[in-house]
C-alpha positions in Angstrom: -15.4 17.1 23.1 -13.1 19.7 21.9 -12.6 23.2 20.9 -10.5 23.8 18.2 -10.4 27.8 18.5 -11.8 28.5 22.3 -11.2 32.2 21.3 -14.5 32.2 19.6 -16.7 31.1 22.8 -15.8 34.4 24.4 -17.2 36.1 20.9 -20.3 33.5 21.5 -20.8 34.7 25.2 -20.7 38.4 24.6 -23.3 38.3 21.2 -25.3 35.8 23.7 -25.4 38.2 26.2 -26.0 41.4 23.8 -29.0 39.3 22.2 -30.6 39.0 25.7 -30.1 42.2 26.4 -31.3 44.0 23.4 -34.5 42.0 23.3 -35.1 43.3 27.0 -34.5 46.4 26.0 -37.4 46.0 23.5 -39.9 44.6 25.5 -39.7 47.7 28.2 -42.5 50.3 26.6 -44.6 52.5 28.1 -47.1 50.1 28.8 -45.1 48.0 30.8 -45.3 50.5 33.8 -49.2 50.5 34.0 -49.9 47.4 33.6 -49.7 43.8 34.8 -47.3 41.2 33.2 -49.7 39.1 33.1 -52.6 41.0 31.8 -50.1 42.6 29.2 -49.5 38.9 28.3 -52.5 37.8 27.5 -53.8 41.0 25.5 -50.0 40.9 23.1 -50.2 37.4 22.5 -46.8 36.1 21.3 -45.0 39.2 21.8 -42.8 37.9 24.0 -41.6 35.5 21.9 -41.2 38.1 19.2 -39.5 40.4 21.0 -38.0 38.3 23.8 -34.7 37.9 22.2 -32.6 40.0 19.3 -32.3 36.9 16.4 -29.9 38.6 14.3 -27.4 38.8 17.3 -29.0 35.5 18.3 -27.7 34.3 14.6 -24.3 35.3 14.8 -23.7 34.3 18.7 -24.7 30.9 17.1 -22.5 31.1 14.4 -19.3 32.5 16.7 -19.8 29.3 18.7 -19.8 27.1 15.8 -16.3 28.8 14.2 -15.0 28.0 17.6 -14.5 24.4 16.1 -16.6 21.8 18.2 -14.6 18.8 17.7 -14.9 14.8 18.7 -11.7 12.7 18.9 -11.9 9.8 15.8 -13.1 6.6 16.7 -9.3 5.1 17.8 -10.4 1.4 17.3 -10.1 1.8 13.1 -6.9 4.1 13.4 -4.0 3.1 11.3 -0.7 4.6 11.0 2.2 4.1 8.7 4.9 3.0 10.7 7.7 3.2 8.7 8.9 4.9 5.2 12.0 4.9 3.8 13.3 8.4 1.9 15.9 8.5 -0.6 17.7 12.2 -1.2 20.2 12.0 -4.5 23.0 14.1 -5.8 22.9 15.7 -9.1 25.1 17.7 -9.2 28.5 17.8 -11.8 30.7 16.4 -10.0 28.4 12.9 -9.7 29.3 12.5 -13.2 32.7 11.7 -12.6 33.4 8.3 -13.2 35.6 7.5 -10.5 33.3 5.5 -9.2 32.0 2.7 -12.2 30.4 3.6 -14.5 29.8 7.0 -12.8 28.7 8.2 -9.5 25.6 9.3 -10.5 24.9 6.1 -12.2 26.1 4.0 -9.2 23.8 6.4 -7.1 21.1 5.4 -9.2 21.5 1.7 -9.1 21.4 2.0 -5.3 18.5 4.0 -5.0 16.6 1.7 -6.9 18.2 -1.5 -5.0 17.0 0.4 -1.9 13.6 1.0 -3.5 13.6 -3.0 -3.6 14.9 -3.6 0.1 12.2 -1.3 1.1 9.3 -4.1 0.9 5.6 -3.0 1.8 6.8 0.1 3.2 6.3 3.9 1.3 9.4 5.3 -0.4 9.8 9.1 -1.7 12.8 10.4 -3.6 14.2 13.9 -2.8 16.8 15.3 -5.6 19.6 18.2 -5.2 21.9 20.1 -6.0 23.1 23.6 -5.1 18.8 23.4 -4.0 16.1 20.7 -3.2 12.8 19.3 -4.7 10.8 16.2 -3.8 10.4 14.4 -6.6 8.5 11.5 -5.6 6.4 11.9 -2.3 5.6 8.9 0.0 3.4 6.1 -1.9 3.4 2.3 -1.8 3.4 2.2 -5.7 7.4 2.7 -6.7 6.7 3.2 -10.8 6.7 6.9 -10.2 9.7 6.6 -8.2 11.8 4.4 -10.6 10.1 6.6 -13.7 12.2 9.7 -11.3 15.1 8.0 -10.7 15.5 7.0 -14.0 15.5 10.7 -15.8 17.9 11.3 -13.1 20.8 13.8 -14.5 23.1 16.7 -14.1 21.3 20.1 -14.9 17.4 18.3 -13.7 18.0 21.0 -10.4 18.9 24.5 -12.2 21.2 25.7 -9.5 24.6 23.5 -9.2 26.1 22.8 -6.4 25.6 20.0 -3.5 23.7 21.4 -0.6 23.3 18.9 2.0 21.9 21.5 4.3 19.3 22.2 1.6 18.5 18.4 1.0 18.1 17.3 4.5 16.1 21.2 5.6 13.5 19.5 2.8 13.6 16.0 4.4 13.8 17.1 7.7 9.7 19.0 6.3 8.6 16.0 4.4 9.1 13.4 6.8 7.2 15.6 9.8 4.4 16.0 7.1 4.2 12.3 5.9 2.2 11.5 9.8 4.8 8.5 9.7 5.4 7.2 13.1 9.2 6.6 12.2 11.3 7.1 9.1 15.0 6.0 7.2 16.6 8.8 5.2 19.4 7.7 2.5 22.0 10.8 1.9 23.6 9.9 -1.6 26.2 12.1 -2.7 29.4 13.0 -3.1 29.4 16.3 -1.5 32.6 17.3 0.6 30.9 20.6 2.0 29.2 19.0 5.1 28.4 22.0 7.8 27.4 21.9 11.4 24.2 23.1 10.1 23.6 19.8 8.4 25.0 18.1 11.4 21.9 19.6 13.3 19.4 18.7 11.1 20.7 15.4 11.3 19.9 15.6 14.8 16.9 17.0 14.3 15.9 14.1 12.3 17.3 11.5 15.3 15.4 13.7 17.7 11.8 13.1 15.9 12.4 9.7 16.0 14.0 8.7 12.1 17.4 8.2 10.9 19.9 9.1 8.6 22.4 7.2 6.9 25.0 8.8 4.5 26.1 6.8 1.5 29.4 8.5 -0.4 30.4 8.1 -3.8 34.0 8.6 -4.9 37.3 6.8 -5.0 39.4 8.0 -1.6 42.6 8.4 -4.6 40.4 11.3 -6.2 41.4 14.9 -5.8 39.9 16.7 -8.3 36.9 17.2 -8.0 37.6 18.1 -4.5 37.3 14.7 -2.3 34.5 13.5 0.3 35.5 14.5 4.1 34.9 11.3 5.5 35.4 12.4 8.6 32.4 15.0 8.5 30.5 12.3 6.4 30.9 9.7 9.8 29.9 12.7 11.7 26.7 13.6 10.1 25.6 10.2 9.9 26.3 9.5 13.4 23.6 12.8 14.3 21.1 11.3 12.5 21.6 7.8 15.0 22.7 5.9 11.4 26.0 4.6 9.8 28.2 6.0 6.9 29.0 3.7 4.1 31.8 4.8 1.5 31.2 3.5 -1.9 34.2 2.6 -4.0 35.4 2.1 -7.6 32.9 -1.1 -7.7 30.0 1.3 -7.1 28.0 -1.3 -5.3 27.2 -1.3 -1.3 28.4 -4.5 0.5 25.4 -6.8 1.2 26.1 -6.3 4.9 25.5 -3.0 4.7 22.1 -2.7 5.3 21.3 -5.5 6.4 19.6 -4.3 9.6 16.7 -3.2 6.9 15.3 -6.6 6.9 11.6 -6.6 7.9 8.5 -5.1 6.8 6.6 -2.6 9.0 3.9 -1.5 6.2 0.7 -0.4 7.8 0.5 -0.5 12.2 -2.7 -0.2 14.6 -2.1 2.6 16.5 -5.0 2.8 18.6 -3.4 5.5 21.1 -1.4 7.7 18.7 -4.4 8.6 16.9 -4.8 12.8 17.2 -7.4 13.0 14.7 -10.3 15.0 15.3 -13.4 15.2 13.8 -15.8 18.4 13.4 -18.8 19.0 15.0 -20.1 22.6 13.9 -22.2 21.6 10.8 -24.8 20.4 13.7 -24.8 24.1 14.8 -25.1 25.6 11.4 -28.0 23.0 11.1 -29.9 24.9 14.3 -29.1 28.0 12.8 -31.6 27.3 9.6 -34.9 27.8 11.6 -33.9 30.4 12.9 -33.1 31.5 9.4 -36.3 31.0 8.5 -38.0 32.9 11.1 -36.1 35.9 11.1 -37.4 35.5 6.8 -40.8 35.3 8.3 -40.2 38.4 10.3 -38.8 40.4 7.5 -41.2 39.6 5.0 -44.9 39.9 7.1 
């Protein structure tokens, strides 16, 4: 057993305590100091009881205990974790619709996204989109219509603020991967984006460090210069943060089979019998004492 906000069991302690002491404090009359305990006993009948203890305080010590979270660990034997999900983060901004790349970068972005929606078997995929901002389109689900509906409406103008910020994109990631519970993950940067900052570098890392990886996937032909062309050097250096590879799509717009071919395999659903944190509430059973007590107090109000 567990408590999931101790702080309250020093609130439960010191109404305990003040209950105690008040209902003392009641019992101590005049006739106390003439007569016998247990003569005064037996000629007030259940006045102890009535008067042993303050219920109100009684009440809300009960009630402080039970917001300090009682908690059981879940039963590990029927724990299941997903163990691996693959996230897909696309550029839309303007400069994906040049068609350097056939028919245009955004279109070839497109056709891989869904290729990797394909490679990614029974596990989850989600789809981030961005621009000069982020938005996840498409969270984590086994079911890839709503992600292929996504991809599909795909376009220059879909994020409202142009630009291509890979900080942005992967700050976004970087949130939904940590809130997905998945015990490992595979991010796919697709872009074209030249403006690749150290900040992006370390949330690469940030993304190696919880246990995922990134792998950046750039869309232009190296002869372009206008728009302004991909650093390949910073895109190899990003990629190699996030513990994955950078692959340079050319004119053909298509990935070379070996390319990903270390994503064969199918994770899908894992036992994790000891990764299990889940925890399971316990202070209904002390709001459930808390109704007789309810219902005396009623009594007491009300005779």
């Amino acid at each position: 057993m567990t408590l999931l906000a101790p702080v309250w069991v020093i609130v439960a302690v010191g109404l305990g305590v003040l209950a105690l002491w008040w209902g003392d404090r009641r019992r101590r009359d005049s006739w106390h100091r003439i007569m016998a305990p247990d003569v005064l006993a037996y000629l007030r009948p259940g006045q102890a009881l009535r008067n042993g203890i303050n219920l109100p305080l009684l009440i809300a010590a009960l009630t402080a205990l039970a917001l300090s979270g009682p908690a059981r660990i879940a039963d590990k034997q029927n724990a299941f974790l997903l163990a691996e999900g693959w996230l897909v983060a696309i550029d839309v901004s303007k400069s994906m619709q040049t068609n350097d790349v056939a028919p245009t970068r955004l279109a070839a972005a497109r056709d891989l996204a869904a290729d990797l929606a394909a490679r990614a078997g029974g596990r989850p995929v989600a789809l981030v989109v961005f621009a000069g901002d982020a938005y996840l389109a498409a969270p984590f689900a086994f079911d890839k219509r709503p992600y292929q509906s996504y991809l599909a409406a795909l376009k220059p103008g879909v994020v409202p603020i142009d630009g291509s910020n890979i900080r942005r994109a992967l700050a976004l990631t970087s949130n939904v991967m940590e809130e997905s519970g998945l015990l490992r993950g595979r991010v796919f940067l697709l872009t074209d984006g030249p403006d690749i900052h150290e900040d992006a570098v370390a949330l690469g890392r940030r993304l190696a460090g919880s246990g995922h990886r990134l792998d950046v996937l750039t869309f232009a032909d190296p002869g372009t210069r206008d728009p302004e062309p991909v650093d390949i050097e910073a895109a190899d250096r990003l990629a190699e943060s996030g513990g994955g590879a950078h692959h340079a799509i050319g004119p053909a717009g298509r990935l070379p089979e070996a390319g990903l071919a270390e994503t064969t395999g199918d994770l899908g659903l894992i036992a994790a019998p000891l990764t299990t944190v889940r925890q399971i509430n316990q202070s209904h059973w002390l709001l459930l004492l808390m109704a007789p007590l309810f219902l005396f107090l009623f009594r007491r109000i009300t005779a």
